[in-house]
SETI-699225 format. One record per residue (C-alpha): residue in three letters; x, y, z. Coordinates in nm, 3 decimals. Layout:
N
+------+---------+---------+---------+
| fiza |       u |       v |       w |
+------+---------+---------+---------+
|  ALA |       X |       Y |       Z |
...
+------+---------+---------+---------+
//
This chain:
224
+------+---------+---------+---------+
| fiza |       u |       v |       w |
+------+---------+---------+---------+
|  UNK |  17.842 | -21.657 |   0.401 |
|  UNK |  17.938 | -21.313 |   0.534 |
|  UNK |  17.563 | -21.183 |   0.443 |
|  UNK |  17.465 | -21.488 |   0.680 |
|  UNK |  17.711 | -21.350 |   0.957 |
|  UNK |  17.576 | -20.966 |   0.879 |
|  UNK |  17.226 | -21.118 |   0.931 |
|  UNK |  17.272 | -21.282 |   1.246 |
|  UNK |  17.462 | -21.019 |   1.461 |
|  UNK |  17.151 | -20.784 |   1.313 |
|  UNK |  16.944 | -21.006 |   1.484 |
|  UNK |  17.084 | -21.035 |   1.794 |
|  UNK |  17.106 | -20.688 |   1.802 |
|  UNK |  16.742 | -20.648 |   1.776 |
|  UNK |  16.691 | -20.941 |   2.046 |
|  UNK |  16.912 | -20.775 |   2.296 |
|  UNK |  16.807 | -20.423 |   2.232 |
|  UNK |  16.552 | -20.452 |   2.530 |
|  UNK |  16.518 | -20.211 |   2.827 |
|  UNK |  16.386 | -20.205 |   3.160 |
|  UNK |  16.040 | -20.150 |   3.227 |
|  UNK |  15.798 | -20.133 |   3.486 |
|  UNK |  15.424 | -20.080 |   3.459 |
|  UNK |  15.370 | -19.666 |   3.536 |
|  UNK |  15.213 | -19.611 |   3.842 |
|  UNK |  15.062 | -19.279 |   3.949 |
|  UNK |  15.128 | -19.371 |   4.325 |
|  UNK |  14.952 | -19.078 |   4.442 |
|  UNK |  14.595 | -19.219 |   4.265 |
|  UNK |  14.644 | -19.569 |   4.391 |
|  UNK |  14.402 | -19.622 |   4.662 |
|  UNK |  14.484 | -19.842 |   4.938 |
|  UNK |  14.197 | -20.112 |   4.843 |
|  UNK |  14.258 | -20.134 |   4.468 |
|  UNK |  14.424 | -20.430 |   4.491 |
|  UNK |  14.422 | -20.523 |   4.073 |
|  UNK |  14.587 | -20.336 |   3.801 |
|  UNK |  14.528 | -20.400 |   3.452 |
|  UNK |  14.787 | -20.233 |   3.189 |
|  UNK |  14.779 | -20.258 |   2.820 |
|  UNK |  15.030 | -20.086 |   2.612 |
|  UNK |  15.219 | -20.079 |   2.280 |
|  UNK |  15.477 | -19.866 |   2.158 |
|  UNK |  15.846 | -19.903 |   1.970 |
|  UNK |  16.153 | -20.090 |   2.105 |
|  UNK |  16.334 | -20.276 |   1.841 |
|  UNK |  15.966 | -20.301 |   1.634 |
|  UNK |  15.626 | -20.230 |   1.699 |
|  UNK |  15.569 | -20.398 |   2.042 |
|  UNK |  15.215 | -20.415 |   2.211 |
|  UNK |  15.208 | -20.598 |   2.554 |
|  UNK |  14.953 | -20.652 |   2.867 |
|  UNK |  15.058 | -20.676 |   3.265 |
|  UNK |  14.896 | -20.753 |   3.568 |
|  UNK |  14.989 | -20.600 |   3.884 |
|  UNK |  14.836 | -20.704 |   4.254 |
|  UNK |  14.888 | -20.423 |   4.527 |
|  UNK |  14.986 | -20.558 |   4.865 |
|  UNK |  14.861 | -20.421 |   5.194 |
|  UNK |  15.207 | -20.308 |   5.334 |
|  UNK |  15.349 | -20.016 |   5.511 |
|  UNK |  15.557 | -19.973 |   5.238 |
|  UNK |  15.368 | -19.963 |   4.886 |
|  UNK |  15.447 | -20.313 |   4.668 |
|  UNK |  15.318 | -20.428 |   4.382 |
|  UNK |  15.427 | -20.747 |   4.250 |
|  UNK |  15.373 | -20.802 |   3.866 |
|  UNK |  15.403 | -21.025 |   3.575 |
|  UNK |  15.408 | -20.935 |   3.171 |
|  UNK |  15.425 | -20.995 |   2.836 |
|  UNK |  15.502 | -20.827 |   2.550 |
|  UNK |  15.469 | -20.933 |   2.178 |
|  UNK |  15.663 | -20.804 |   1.850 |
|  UNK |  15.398 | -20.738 |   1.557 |
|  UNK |  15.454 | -20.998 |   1.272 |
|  UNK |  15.275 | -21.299 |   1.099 |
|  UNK |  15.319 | -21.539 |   1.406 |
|  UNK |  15.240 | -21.419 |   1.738 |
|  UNK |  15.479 | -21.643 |   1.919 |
|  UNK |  15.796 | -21.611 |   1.729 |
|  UNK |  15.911 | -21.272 |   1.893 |
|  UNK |  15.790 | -21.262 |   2.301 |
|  UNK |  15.922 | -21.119 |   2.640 |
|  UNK |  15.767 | -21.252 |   2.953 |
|  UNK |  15.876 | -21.079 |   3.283 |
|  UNK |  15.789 | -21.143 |   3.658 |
|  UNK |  15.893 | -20.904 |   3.931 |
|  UNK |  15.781 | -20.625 |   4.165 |
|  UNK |  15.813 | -20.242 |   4.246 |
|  UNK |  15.841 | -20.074 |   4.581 |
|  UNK |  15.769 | -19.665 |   4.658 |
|  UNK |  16.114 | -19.651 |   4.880 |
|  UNK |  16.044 | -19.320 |   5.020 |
|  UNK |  15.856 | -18.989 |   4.938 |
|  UNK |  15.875 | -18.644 |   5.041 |
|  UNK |  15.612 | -18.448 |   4.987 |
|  UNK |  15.492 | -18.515 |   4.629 |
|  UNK |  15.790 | -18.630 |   4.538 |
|  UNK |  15.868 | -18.980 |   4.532 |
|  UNK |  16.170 | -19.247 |   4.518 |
|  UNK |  16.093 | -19.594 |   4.342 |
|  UNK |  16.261 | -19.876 |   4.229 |
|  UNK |  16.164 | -20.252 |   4.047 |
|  UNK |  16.339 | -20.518 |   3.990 |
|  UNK |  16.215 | -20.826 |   3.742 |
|  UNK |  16.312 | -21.217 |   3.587 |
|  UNK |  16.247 | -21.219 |   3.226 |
|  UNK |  16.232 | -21.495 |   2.910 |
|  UNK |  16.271 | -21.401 |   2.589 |
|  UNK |  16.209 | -21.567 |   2.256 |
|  UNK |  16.312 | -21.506 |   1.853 |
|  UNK |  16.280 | -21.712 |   1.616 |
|  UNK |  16.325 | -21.674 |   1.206 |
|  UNK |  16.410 | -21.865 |   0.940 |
|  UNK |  16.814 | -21.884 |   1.059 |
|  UNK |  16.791 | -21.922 |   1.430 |
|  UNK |  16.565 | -21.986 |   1.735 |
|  UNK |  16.707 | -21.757 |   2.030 |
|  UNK |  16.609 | -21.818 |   2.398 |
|  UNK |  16.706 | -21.586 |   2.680 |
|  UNK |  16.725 | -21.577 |   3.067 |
|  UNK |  16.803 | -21.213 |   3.212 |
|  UNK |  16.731 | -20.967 |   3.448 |
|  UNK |  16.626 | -20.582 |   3.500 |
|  UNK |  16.620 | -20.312 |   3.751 |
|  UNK |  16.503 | -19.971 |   3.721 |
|  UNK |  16.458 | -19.685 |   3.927 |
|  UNK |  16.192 | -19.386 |   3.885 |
|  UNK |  16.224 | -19.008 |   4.089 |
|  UNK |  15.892 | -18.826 |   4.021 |
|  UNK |  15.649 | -18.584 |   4.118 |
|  UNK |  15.285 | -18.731 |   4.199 |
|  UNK |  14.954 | -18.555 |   4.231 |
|  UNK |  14.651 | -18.702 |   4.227 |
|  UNK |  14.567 | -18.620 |   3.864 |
|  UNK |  14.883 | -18.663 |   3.687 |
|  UNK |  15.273 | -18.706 |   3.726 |
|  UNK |  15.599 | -18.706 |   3.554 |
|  UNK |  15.910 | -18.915 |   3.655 |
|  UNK |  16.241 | -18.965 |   3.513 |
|  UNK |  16.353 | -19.288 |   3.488 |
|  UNK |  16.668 | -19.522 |   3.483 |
|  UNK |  16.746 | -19.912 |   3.395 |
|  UNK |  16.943 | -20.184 |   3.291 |
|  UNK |  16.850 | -20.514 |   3.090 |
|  UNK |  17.095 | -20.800 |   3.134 |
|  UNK |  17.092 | -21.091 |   2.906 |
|  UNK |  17.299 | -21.326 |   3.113 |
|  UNK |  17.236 | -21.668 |   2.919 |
|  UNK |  17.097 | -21.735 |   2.556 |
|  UNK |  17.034 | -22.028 |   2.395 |
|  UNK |  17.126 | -22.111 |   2.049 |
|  UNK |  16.938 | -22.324 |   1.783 |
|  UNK |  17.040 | -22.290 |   1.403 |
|  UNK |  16.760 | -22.436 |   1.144 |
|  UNK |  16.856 | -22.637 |   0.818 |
|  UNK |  16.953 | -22.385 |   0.637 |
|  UNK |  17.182 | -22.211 |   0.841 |
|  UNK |  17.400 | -22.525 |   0.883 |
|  UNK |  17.408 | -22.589 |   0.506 |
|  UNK |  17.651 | -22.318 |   0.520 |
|  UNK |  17.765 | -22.389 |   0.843 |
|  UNK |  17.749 | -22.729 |   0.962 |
|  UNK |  17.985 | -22.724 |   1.181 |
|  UNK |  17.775 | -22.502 |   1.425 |
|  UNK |  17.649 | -22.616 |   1.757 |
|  UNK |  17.301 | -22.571 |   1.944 |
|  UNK |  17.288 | -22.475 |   2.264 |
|  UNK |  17.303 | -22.238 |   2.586 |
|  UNK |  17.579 | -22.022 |   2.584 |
|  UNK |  17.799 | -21.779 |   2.800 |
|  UNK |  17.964 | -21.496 |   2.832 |
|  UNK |  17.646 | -21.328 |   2.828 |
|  UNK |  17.514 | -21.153 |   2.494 |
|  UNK |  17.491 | -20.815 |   2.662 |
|  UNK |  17.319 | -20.554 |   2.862 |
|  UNK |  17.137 | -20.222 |   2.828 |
|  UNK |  17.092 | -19.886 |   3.000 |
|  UNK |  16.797 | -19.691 |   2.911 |
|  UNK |  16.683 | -19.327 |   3.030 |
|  UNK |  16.376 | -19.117 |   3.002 |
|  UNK |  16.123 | -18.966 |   3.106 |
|  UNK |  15.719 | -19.070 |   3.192 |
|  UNK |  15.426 | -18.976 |   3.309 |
|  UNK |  15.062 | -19.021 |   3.308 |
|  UNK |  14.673 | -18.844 |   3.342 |
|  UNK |  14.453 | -19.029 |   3.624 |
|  UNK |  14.068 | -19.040 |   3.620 |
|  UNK |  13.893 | -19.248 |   3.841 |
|  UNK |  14.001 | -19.562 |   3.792 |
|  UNK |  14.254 | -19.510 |   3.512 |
|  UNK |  14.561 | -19.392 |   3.418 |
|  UNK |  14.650 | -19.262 |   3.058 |
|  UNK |  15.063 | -19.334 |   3.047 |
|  UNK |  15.341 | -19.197 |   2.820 |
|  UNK |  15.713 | -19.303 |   2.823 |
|  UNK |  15.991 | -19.238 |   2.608 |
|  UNK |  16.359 | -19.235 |   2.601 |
|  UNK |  16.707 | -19.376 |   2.498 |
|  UNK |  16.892 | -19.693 |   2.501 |
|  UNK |  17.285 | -19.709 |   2.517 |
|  UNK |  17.490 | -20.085 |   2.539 |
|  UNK |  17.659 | -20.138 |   2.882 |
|  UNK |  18.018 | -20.046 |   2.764 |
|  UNK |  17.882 | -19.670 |   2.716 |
|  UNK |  18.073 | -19.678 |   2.393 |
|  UNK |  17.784 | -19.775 |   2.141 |
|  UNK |  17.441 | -19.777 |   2.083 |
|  UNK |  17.168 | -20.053 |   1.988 |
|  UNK |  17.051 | -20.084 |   1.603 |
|  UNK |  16.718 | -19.878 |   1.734 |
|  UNK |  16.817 | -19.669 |   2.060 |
|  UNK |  16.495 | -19.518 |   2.140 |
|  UNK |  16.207 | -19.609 |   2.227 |
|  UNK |  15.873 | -19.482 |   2.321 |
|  UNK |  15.516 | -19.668 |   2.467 |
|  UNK |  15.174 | -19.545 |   2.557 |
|  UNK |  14.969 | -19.713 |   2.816 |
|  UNK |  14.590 | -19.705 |   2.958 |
|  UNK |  14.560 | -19.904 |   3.349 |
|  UNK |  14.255 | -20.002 |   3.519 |
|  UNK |  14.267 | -20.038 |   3.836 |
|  UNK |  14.015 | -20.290 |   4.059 |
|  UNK |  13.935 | -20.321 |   4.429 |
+------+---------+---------+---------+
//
């Protein structure tokens, strides 16, 4: 029974060890009528992770784009292990070629195994200080991922041992995460090549996740 406990707190470990993301924008390439972007990346987070975005680019003073994702663990079924995220990013201010931006995003996530079935409602918000030419750029970057509800289904076996257990959504929360690092990105026509990497560290500043780094490469193509 212990092993069983071990097993799940490993597990929701990995299905909290998220952090925020954004698509990477070279904001100094974006052209005022490219309206589309199309992202595909992969990379690590708690596993090999491979995901695709859309972004639409809206004609306002102040640079927008409002965007939607999903991201997929690697593994035998597709669906078992997912993130979907809805949200938006804004260039606040710049000065120069260096420029202020922040993003903000609703997210579901779902893991499933042979124990459990987890399902999550959260939150991020991330901010990005950079310098932007029209070629490249490099940024540092800084977010949180909140978990603030999960809900809980235990299969068969789990409540052989425990069958006392109960199903359902549950709160306090089952955590947040801070992440810093750095990115940046090559531009060509239409495209942008994209690097990121950096750490994650749990929201008491006191420990880290089971995996607290992560790193993604990304390719966007962007459409008038």
């Amino acid at each position: 029974m212990k092993a069983i406990l071990v097993f799940i707190t490993f597990l929701i470990s990995l299905f909290t060890s998220n952090f925020s993301q954004a698509q990477n924008i070279n904001w100094e390439n974006l052209k005022n009528n490219e309206k589309h972007i199309l992202n595909a990346n992969a990379g690590w987070e708690y596993s090999f992770v491979y995901g695709f975005s859309y972004g639409y680019h809206l004609k306002t003073k102040m640079p927008i784009i409002l965007e939607s994702s999903i991201s997929l663990a690697s593994g035998e079924v597709i669906f078992d292990d997912f993130k979907t995220k809805i949200g938006g990013q804004i260039n606040v201010f710049q000065i120069k070629n260096f420029r202020f931006n922040a993003a903000i995003h609703g997210i579901y996530r779902r893991y499933e195994n042979p124990l459990l079935t987890l399902q999550n409602f959260g939150a991020d918000a991330s901010t990005t200080i950079g310098y932007y030419k029209p070629k490249w750029f490099v940024a540092g970057e800084f977010g949180f991922d909140k978990a603030i509800v999960t809900h809980f289904k235990h299969s068969d076996i789990y409540k052989e041992v425990y069958p006392d257990v109960k199903n359902g959504w549950f709160e306090p929360t089952t955590g947040g995460n801070f992440n810093f690092g750095i990115q940046g990105g090559y531009s060509f026509a239409r495209s942008d090549l994209t690097l990121r990497a950096g750490k994650v560290i749990t929201e008491d500043f006191k420990s880290e996740p089971l995996i607290p780094f992560y790193l993604q490469i990304g390719y966007n193509y962007k459409l008038d």
